[in-house]
C-alpha positions in Angstrom: -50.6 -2.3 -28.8 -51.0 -3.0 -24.7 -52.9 -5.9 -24.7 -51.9 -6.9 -20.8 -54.9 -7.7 -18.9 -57.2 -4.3 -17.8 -57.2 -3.5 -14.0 -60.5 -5.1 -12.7 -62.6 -2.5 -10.8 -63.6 -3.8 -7.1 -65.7 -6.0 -5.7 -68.9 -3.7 -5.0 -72.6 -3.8 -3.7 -74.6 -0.7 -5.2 -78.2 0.0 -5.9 -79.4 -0.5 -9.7 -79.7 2.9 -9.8 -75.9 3.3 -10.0 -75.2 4.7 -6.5 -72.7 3.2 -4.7 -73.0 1.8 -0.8 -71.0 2.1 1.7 -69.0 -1.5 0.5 -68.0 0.2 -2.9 -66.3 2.6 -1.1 -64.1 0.1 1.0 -61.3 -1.6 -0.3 -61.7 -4.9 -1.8 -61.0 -8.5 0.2 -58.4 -10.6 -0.5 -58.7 -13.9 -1.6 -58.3 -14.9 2.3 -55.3 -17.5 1.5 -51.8 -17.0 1.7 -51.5 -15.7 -2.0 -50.6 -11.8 -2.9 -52.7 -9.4 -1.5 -54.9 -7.7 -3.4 -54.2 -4.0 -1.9 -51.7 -2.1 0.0 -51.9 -3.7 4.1 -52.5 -0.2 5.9 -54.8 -1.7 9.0 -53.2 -1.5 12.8 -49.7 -3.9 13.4 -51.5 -7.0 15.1 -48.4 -8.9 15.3 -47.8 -11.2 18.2 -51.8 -10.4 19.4 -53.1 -13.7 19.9 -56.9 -14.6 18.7 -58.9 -17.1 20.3 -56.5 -18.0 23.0 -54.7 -20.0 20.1 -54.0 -18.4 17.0 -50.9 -16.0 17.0 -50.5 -13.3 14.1 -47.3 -13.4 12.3 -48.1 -10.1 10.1 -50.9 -8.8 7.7 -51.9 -10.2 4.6 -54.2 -7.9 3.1 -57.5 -5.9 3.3 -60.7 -5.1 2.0 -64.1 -4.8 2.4 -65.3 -6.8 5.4 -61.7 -6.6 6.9 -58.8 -7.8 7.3 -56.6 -11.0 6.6 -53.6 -12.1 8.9 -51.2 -14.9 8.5 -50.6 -16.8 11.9 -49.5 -19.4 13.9 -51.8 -21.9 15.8 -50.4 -22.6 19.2 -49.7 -26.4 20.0 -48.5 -27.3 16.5 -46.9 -24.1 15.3 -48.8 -24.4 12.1 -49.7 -21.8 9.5 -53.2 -19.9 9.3 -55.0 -17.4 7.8 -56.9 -15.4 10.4 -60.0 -12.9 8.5 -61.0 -10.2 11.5 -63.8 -7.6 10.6 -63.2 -4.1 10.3 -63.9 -2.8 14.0 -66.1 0.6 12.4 -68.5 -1.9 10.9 -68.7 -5.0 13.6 -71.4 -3.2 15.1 -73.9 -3.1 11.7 -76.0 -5.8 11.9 -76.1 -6.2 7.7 -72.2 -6.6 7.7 -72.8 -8.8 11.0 -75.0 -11.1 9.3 -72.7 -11.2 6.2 -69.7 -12.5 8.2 -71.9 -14.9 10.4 -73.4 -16.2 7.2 -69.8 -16.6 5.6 -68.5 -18.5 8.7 -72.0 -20.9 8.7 -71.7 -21.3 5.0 -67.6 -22.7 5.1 -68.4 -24.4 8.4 -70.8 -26.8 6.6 -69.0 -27.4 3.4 -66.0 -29.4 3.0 -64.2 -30.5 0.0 -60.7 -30.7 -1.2 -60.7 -28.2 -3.7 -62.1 -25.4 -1.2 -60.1 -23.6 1.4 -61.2 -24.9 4.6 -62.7 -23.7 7.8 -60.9 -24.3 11.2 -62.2 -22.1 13.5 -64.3 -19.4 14.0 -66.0 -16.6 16.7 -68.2 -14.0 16.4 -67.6 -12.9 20.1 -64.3 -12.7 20.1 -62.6 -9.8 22.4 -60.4 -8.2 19.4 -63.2 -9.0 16.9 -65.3 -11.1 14.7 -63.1 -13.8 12.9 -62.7 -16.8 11.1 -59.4 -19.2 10.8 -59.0 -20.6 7.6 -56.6 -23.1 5.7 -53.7 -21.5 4.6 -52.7 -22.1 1.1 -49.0 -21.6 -0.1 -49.7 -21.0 -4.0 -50.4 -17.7 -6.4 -54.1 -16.5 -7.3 -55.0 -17.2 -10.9 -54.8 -13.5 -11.6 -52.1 -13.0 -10.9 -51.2 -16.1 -13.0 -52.6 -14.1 -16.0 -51.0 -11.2 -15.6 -47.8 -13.3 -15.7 -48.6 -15.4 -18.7 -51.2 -13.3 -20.7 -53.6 -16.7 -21.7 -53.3 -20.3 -20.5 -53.3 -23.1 -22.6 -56.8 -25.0 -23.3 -55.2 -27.8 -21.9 -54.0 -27.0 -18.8 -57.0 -25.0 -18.1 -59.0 -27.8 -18.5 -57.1 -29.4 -15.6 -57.9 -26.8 -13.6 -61.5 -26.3 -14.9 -62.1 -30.5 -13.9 -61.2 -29.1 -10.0 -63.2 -26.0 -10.0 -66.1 -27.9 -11.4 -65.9 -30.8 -8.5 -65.8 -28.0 -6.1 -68.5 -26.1 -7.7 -70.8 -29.3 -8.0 -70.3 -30.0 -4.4 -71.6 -26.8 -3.6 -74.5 -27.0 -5.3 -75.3 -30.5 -4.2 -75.4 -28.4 -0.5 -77.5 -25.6 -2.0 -74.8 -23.4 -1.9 -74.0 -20.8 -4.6 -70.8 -18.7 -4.4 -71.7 -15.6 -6.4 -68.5 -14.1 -6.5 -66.1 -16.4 -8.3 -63.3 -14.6 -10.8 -59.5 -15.5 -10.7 -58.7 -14.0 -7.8 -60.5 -15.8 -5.6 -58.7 -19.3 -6.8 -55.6 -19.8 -5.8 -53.3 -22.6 -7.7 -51.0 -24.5 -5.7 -48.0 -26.0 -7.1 -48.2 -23.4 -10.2 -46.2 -24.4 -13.3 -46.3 -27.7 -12.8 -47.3 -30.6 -13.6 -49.2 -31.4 -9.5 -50.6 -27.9 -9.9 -54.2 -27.9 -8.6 -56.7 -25.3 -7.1 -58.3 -24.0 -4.4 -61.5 -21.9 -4.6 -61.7 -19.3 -1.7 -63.8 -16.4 -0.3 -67.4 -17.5 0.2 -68.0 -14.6 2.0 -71.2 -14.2 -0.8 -72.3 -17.4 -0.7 -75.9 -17.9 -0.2 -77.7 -20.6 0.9 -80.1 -20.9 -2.2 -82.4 -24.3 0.1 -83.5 -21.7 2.4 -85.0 -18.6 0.6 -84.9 -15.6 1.8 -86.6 -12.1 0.8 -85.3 -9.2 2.5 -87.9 -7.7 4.8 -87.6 -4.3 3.3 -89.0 -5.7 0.1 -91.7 -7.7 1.5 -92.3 -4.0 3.2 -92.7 -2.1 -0.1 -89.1 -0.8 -0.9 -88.4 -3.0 -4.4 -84.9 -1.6 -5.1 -82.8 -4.2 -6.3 -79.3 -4.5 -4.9 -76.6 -5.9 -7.2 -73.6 -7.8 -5.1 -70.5 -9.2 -6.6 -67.7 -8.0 -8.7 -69.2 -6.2 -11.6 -67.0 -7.9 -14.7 -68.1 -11.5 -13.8 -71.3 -10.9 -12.6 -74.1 -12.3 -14.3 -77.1 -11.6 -16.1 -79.3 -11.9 -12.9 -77.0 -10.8 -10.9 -76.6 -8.0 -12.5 -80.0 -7.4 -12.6 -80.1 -7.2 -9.0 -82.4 -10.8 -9.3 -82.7 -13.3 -7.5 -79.4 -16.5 -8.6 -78.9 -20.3 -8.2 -76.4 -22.5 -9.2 -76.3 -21.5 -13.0 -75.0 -17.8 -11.9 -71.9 -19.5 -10.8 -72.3 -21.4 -14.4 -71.8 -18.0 -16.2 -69.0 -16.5 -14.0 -66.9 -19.4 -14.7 -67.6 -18.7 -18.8 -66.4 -15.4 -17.6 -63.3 -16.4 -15.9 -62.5 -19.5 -18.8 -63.1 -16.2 -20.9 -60.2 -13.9 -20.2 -58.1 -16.9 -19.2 -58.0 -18.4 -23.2 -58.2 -15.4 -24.5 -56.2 -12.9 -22.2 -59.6 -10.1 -22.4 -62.6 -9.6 -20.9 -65.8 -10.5 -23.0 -67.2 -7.2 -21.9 -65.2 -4.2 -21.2 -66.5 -1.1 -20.0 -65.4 2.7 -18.3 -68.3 2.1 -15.6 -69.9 -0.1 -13.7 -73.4 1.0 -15.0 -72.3 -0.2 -18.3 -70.5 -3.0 -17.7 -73.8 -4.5 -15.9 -75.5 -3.5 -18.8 -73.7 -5.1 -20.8 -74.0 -8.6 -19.1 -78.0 -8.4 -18.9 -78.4 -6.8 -23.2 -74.4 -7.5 -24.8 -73.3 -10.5 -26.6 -69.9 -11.8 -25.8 -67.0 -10.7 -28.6 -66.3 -14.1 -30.5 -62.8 -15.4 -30.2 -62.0 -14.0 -33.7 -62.6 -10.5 -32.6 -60.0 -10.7 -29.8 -57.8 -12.4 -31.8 -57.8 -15.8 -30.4 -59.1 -18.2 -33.0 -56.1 -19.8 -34.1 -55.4 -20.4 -30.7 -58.4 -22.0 -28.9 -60.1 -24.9 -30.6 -64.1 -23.7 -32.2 -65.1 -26.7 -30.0 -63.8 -25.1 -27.0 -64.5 -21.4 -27.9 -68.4 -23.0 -28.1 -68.5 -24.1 -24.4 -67.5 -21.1 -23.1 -70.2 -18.9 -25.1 -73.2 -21.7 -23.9 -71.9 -20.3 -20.2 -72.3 -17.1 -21.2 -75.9 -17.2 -22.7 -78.2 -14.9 -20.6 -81.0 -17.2 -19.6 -80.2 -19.7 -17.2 -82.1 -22.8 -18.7 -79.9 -21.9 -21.4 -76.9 -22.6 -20.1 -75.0 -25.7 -18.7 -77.3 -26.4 -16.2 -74.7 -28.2 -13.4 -71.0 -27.9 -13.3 -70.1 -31.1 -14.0 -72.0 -31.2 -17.4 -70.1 -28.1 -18.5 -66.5 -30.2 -16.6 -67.3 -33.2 -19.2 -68.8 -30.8 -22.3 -65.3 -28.8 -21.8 -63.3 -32.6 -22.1 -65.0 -33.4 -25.2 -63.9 -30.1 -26.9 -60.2 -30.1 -25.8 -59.8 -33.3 -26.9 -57.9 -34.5 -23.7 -59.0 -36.3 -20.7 -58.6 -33.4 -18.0 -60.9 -34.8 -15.0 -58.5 -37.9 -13.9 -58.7 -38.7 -10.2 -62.0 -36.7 -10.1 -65.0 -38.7 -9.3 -68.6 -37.4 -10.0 -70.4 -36.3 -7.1 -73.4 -38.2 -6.0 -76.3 -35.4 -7.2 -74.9 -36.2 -11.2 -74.7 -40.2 -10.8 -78.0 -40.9 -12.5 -77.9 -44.1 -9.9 -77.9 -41.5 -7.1 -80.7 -40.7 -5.1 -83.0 -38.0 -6.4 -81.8 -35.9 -2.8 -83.4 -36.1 0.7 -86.9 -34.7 1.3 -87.2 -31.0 2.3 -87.0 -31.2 6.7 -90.5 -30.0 7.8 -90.5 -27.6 11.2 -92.7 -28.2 13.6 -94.6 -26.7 16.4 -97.5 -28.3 18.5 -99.0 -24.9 19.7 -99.5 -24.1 16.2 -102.0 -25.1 13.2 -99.8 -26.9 10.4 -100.5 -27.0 6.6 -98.1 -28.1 3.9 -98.0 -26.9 0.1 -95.7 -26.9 -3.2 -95.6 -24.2 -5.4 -93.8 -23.2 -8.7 -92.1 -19.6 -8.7 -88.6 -18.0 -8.6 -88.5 -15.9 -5.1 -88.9 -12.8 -7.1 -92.5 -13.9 -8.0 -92.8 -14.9 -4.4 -91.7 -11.8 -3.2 -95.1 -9.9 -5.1 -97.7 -12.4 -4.2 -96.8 -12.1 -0.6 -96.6 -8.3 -0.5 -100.2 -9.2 -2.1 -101.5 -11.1 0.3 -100.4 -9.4 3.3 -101.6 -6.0 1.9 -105.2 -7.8 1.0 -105.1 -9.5 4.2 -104.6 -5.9 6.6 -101.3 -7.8 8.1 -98.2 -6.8 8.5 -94.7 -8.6 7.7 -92.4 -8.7 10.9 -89.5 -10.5 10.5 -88.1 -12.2 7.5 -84.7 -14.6 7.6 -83.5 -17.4 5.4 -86.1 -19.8 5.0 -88.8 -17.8 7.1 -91.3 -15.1 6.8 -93.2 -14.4 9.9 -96.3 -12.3 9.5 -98.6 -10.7 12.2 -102.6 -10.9 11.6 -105.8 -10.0 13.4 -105.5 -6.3 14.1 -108.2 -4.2 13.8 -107.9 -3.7 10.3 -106.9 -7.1 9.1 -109.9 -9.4 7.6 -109.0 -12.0 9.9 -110.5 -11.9 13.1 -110.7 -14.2 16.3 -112.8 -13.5 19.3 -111.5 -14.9 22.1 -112.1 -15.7 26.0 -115.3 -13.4 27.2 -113.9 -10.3 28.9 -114.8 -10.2 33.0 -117.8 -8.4 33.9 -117.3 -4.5 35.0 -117.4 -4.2 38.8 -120.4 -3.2 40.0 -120.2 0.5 41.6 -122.6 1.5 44.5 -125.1 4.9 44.3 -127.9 5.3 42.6 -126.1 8.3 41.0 -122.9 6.9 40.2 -122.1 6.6 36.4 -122.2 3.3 35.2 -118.5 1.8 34.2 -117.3 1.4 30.5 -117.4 -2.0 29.5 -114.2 -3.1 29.0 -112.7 -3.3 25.8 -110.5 -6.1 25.0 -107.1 -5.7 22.6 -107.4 -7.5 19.0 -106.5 -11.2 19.5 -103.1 -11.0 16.9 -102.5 -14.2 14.8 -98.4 -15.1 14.4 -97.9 -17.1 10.8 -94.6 -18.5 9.9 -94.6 -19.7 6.3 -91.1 -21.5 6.2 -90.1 -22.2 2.4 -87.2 -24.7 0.9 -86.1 -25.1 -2.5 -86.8 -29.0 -3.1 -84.0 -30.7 -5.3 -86.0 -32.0 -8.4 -86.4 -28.2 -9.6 -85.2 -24.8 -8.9 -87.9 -23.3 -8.8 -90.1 -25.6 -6.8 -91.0 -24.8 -3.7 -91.6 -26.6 -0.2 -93.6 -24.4 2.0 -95.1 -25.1 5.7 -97.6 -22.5 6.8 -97.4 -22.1 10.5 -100.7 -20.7 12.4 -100.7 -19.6 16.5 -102.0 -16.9 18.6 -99.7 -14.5 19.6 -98.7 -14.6 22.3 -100.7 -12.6 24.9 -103.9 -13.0 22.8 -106.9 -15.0 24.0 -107.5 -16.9 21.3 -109.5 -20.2 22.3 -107.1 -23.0 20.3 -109.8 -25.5 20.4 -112.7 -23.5 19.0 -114.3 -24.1 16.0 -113.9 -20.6 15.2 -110.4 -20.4 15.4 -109.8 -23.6 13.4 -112.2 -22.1 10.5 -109.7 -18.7 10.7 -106.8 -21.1 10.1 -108.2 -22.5 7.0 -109.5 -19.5 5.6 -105.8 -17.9 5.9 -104.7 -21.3 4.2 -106.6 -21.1 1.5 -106.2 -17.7 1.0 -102.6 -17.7 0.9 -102.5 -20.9 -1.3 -104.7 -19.7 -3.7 -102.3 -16.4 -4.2 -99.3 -18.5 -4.7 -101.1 -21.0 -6.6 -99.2 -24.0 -5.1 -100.3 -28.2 -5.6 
């Protein structure tokens, strides 16, 4: 019997509905480090171009779905990079835009010794997009698989400590990777005993402190988009739902998984069924792919707690599933790790959510207790109630128009001039004239506050628009204002 690890289908973005978008049909990324590529270089021979004014390529590393990753040489010190360059036939798409922008924002802020570092980046570059990243000498933990078949609880657990201090760190900076599997953590120093690991590609990482519904759902199209690579996706994530910091718990059950046990705990000919299977399927025990003599019960018992398919069910930080995996080998694997600061019960409870501000506008601030998905109906509620319309939503921020002629809230505003007065006695009189509807902009602005995830910080933000004549000191104007407040709080039924 073959029982070498099954070739892992790509990393894709497709509709529930099991139609694939334009990603699923471009190659997959590599790891963006200087380990094996994951496909066949094909793109244009960039060697000796020079990005940035600084960064020379030596030759092509790999690509995939975003585009393509170089190895070169910084000027100055002669040192070794990793160049990533968008594909030039999707630069000018704003989605794929703001998926690169967001990868280079996300690695820019977060720094920690176990993640492949940011150097440099441009998104106005003349030959492209890009971002310049550490490069790491080492070989991909897939490919480390494929070599050895399993890896020893032991030695995992080395490696596990390290991911875990990364993944923690993360979190502690509200950021969730969403697309962690083997190949996207590269091991330097394999085989030995200084062997540690680097966790790469955040080019999914999402910001999970700044919330953000995509404006076509707050407009009425609820299609769900699943993103990631289907085999450790998980349960919400293949539900198309909105993830936090435990979705990154259950990919890592994944990966420890089909590192102990050389399989996949759900195998499948499709997507479709592979993503059904992580939202209905339980994981195969260890006996059923043969490795109970060889993995400890204790161990084998962490690994399905990742795997459960509610959240609160699950580990609920990385380091507490780091120590909970100790206990069960049996062998202190975190030495030289300290805890970070958000699991020290000494530490701080984490700073208070930043509040924007605006003097032009009216300012009210509100808590409230739901996952964005709830979020995502009661807006579309109040809005559609309300006669508004929803104009722009970003991370963090959903602007909404108000005070057309539909909408239930209405300001009068300045009195229009008088009509000029026209001479004759047979002259028709002039139309009065007829003044456009005095628009309202509001800005709700919503954090994730620290002491829950689903608790939210939310700062509703009331102005005219601008052109309107809205009289700012007028009592009118301040009773709209707080009939939109409590209108809107009492559909998200915040504190």
């Amino acid at each position: 019997m073959d029982d070498r690890p099954p070739l892992k289908l790509a990393r894709v973005r497709l509709d529930l509905d099991g139609k694939p978008t334009m990603q699923d049909r471009l190659s997959r990324m590599t790891a963006g480090a200087g380990g094996q590529a994951a496909s066949r270089p094909t793109g244009p021979n960039l060697t000796g171009r020079t990005f940035m004014g600084k960064y020379t390529i030596v030759n092509l590393l790999g690509e995939g779905s975003m585009g393509r990753v170089y190895l070169a040489r910084r000027r100055g010190d002669n040192s070794q990079v990793v160049v990533k360059v968008m594909h030039p036939e999707i630069a000018s798409q704003p989605k794929f835009v703001e998926l690169f922008e967001r990868e280079m924002g996300v690695m820019a802020k977060f720094q920690h010794p176990h993640v492949v570092a940011l150097y440099d980046a441009s998104s106005k570059d003349a030959m492209g997009p890009c971002i310049v990243m550490e490069y790491v000498p080492g070989t991909d933990l897939e490919h480390i698989l494929a070599r050895s078949r399993k890896i020893a609880p032991v030695r995992l657990g080395r490696l596990v400590g390290q991911l875990c201090s990364a993944l923690q760190a993360a979190h502690n900076e509200g950021i969730v990777h969403r697309d962690l599997k083997p190949a996207n953590l590269m091991v330097v120093k394999p085989d030995t005993s200084e062997e540690s690991l680097k966790v790469m590609d955040f080019g999914l990482a999402k910001l999970a402190l700044a919330p953000h519904i995509r404006l076509e759902k707050l407009q009425g199209d609820n299609r769900d988009v699943a993103t990631g690579t289907p085999e450790y996706m998980s349960t919400e994530q293949s539900r198309g739902g909105e993830v936090d910091h435990r979705s990154d718990i259950y990919s890592v059950g994944v990966i420890l998984y089909e590192l102990l046990t050389g399989k996949l705990p759900f195998q499948r000919d499709t997507i479709e069924k592979i993503l059904a299977a992580h939202i209905a399927d339980p994981p195969p025990p260890f006996k059923a792919v043969a490795a109970a003599g060889t993995v400890p019960s204790a161990v084998e018992s962490v690994v399905m707690r990742c795997l459960l398919k509610y959240p609160n069910e699950r580990f609920q930080s990385a380091w507490e599933l780091a120590l909970a995996y100790e206990k069960a080998v049996g062998e202190k694997v975190l030495a030289g790790i300290e805890p970070p600061a958000a699991s020290n019960p000494k530490a701080a409870a984490g700073p208070a959510p930043v509040r924007p501000k605006d003097p032009n506008a009216v300012v009210y601030e509100m808590e409230a207790w739901m996952p964005e998905s709830i979020a995502v109906i009661k807006l579309r509620g109040f809005v559609s109630d309300a006669g508004g319309d929803v104009v722009e939503s970003i991370p963090g921020m959903i602007r909404v128009s108000l005070g057309g002629a539909k909408c239930k809230y209405q300001v009068g505003g300045a009195a229009p001039p008088p009509p000029a007065k026209k001479g004759g006695w047979f002259s028709a009189a002039p139309a009065a004239p007829v003044a456009p509807p005095n628009l309202i902009d509001v800005e709700l602005h919503m954090q994730k506050l620290t002491g829950g995830q689903q608790n939210l910080a939310l700062t509703l933000m009331i102005k005219p628009a601008r052109g309107s004549t809205i009289r700012k000191t007028s009592l009118e104007w301040r009773e709209v204002c707080e009939r939109i407040y409590k209108d809107l709080r009492a559909y998200l039924m915040s504190k």
